[in-house]
C-alpha positions as CSV (number, residue, x, y, z in Angstrom):
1,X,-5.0,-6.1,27.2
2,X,-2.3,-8.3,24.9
3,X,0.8,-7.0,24.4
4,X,2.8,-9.5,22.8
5,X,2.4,-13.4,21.5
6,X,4.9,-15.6,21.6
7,X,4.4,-18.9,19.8
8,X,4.9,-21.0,16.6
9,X,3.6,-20.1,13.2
10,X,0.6,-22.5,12.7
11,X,-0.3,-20.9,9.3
12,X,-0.9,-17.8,7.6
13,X,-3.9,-17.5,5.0
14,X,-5.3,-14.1,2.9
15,X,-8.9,-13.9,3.1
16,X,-10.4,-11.9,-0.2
17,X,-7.7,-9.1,-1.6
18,X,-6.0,-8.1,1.2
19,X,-6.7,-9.5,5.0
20,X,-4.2,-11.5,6.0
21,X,-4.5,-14.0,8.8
22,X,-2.3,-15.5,10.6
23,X,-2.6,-18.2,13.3
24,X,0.2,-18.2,16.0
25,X,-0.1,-21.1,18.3
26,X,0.7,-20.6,22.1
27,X,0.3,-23.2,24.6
28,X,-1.6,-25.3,22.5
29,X,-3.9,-22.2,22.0
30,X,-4.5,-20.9,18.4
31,X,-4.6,-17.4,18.0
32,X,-6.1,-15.5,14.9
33,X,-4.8,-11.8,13.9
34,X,-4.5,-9.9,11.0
35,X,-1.3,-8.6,10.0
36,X,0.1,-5.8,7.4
37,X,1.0,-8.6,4.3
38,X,4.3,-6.7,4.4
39,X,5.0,-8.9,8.0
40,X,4.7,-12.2,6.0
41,X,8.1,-12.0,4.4
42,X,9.4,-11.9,7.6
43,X,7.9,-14.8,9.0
44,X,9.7,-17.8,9.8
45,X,8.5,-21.0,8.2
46,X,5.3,-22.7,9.2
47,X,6.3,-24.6,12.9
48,X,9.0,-21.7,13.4
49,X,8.3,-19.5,16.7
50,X,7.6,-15.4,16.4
51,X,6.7,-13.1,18.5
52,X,4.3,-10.5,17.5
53,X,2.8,-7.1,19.4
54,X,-0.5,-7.0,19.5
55,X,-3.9,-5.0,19.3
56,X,-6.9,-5.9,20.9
57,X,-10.4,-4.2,19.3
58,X,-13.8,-4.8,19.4
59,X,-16.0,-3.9,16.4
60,X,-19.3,-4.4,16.4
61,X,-19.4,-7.0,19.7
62,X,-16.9,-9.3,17.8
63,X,-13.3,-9.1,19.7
64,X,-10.4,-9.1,17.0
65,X,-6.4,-9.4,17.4
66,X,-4.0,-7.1,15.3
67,X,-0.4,-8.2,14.8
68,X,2.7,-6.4,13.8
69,X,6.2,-6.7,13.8
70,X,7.1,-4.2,16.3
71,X,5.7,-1.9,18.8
72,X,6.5,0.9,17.3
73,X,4.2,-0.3,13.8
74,X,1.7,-1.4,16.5
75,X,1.6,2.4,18.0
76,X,1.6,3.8,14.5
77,X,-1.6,2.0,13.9
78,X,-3.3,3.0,16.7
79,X,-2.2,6.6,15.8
80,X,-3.8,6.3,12.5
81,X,-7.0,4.6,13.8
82,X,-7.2,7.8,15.8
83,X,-7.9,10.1,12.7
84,X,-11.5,10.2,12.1
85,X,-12.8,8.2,8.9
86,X,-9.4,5.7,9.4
87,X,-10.4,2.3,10.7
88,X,-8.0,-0.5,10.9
89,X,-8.4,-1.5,7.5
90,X,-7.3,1.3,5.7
91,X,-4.5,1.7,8.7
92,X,-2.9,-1.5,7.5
93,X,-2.8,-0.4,3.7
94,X,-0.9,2.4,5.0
95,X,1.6,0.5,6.9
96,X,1.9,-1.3,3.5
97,X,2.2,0.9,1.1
98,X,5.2,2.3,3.0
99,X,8.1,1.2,5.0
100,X,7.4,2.7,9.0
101,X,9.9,5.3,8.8
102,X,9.1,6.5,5.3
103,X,5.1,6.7,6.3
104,X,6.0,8.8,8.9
105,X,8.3,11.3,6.9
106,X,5.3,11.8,4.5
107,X,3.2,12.4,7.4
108,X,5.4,14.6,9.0
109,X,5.9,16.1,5.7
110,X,2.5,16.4,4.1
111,X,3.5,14.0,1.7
112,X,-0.3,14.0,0.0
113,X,1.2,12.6,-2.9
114,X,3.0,9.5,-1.9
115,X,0.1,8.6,0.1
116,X,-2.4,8.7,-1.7
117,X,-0.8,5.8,-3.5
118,X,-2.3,3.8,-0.8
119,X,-5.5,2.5,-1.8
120,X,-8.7,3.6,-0.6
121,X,-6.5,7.1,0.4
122,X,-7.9,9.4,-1.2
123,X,-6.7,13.5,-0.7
124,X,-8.9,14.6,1.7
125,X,-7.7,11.6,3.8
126,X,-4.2,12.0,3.4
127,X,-4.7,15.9,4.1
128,X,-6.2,14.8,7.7
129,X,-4.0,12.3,8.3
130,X,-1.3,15.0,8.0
131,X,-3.2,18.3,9.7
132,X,-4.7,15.6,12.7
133,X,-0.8,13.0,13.0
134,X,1.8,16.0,12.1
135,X,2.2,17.4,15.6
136,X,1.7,14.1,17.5
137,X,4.5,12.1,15.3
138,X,6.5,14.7,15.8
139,X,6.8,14.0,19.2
140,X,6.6,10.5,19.1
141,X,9.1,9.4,16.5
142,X,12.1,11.2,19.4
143,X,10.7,8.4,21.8
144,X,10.0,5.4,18.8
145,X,13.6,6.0,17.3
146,X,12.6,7.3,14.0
147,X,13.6,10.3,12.5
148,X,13.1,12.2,9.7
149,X,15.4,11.7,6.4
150,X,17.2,15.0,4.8
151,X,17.5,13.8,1.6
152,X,15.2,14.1,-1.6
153,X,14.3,16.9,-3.8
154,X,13.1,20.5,-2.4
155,X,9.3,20.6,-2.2
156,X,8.8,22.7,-4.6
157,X,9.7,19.5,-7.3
158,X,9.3,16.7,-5.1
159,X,5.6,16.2,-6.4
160,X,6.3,16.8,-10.0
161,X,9.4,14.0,-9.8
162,X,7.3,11.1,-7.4
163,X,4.4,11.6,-10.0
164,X,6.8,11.0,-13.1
165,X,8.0,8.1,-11.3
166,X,4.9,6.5,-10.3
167,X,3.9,7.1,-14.0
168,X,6.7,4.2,-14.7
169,X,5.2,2.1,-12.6
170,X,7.6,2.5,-9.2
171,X,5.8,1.8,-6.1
172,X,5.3,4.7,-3.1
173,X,8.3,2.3,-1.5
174,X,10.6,1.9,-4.2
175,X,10.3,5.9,-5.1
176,X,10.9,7.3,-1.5
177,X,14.0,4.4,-0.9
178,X,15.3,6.0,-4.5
179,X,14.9,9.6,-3.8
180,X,16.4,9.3,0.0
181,X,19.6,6.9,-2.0
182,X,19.8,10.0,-4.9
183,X,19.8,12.6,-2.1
184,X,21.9,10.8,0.6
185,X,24.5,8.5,-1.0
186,X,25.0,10.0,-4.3
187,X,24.7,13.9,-3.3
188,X,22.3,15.6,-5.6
189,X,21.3,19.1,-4.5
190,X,17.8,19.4,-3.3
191,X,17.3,21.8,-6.0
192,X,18.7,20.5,-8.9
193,X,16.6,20.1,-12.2
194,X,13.5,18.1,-11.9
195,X,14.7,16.2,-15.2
196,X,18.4,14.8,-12.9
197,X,16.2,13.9,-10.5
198,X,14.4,11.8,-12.8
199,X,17.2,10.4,-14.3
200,X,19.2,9.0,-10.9
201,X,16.2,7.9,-9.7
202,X,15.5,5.5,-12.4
203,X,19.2,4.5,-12.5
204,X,19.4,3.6,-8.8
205,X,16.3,1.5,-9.3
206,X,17.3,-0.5,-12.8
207,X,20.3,-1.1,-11.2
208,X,18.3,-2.7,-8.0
209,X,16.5,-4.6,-10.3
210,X,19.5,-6.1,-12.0
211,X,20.7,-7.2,-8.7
């Protein structure tokens, strides 16, 4: 019904722990929608002019506006609404927990572990959202532009190392970004020991911090 709004940034407010509202004025028409909170760091400054994609829902009689940065976050979203017992609140934690391409690898991959670090995601969530998405993200991350990263440890350790390092206290972001970095830049064999993984992990990410 809406595809896009284009218009100026009238305010953004949170409403309880996590809703996030924010009010786009367009032609002297103020528009409510919720966004992901991870869209708010992107905004421009309040009286600076966006344009965000759009979802139109009714729930329960009462229309509502979902905005995201991008159509292909807005399609993920409706993809995920799509799996039974996902509604749009718990679509949004997904989109994040994770940045869109990393969301879709774990999909893709039957990540259970890295996303069930979304709250409210529990494992026999993340297991449909893998068994009912896989096939269908397959297909559409060729049109979206996404695809899937090679690098990270084999699957046989990949659990046992994003466990460890959400242990520390690394978030589902900061551990996939680190894993794809140890795997990518630096060259560390899938299969190498659990324990190296471990280790150039955590140095890739103290040395983010320091920056």
């Amino acid at each position: 019904m809406i595809s896009y709004l284009k218009g100026i940034v009238a305010g953004v407010q949170t409403i309880g722990n996590n809703r996030v509202i924010l009010t786009l004025e367009v032609n002297n028409i103020g528009y409510d929608l919720q966004i992901p909170q991870r869209l708010t760091k992107s905004l421009p400054e309040s009286g600076g002019m966006v344009q965000i994609f759009t979802h139109y829902q009714v729930r329960e009689e009462v229309p509502l506006l979902y905005g995201f940065a991008s159509p292909a976050e807005r399609d993920l979203f409706r993809h995920l609404q799509s799996v039974s017992g996902i509604g749009a609140a718990l679509a949004i934690t997904l989109l994040d927990t994770l940045e869109l391409p990393d969301l879709v690898q774990a999909i893709i991959a039957a990540n259970i572990q890295i996303l069930i670090q979304a709250p409210g995601v529990g494992k026999k969530t993340a297991e449909r959202i893998c068994l009912e998405l896989k096939s269908k993200l397959i297909e559409w991350r060729k049109s979206a532009g996404f695809f899937v990263a090679t690098g990270g440890p084999a699957p046989g350790i990949l659990e046992e190392v994003q466990m460890t390092l959400f242990a520390l206290g690394y978030t589902p972001n900061e551990v996939s970004h680190a894993l794809h970095v140890v795997g990518e830049d630096i060259g560390l064999p899938k299969d190498a020991y659990v324990e190296d993984w471990i280790k150039q992990a955590i140095a890739h990410l103290s040395s983010q911090a320091e920056c």
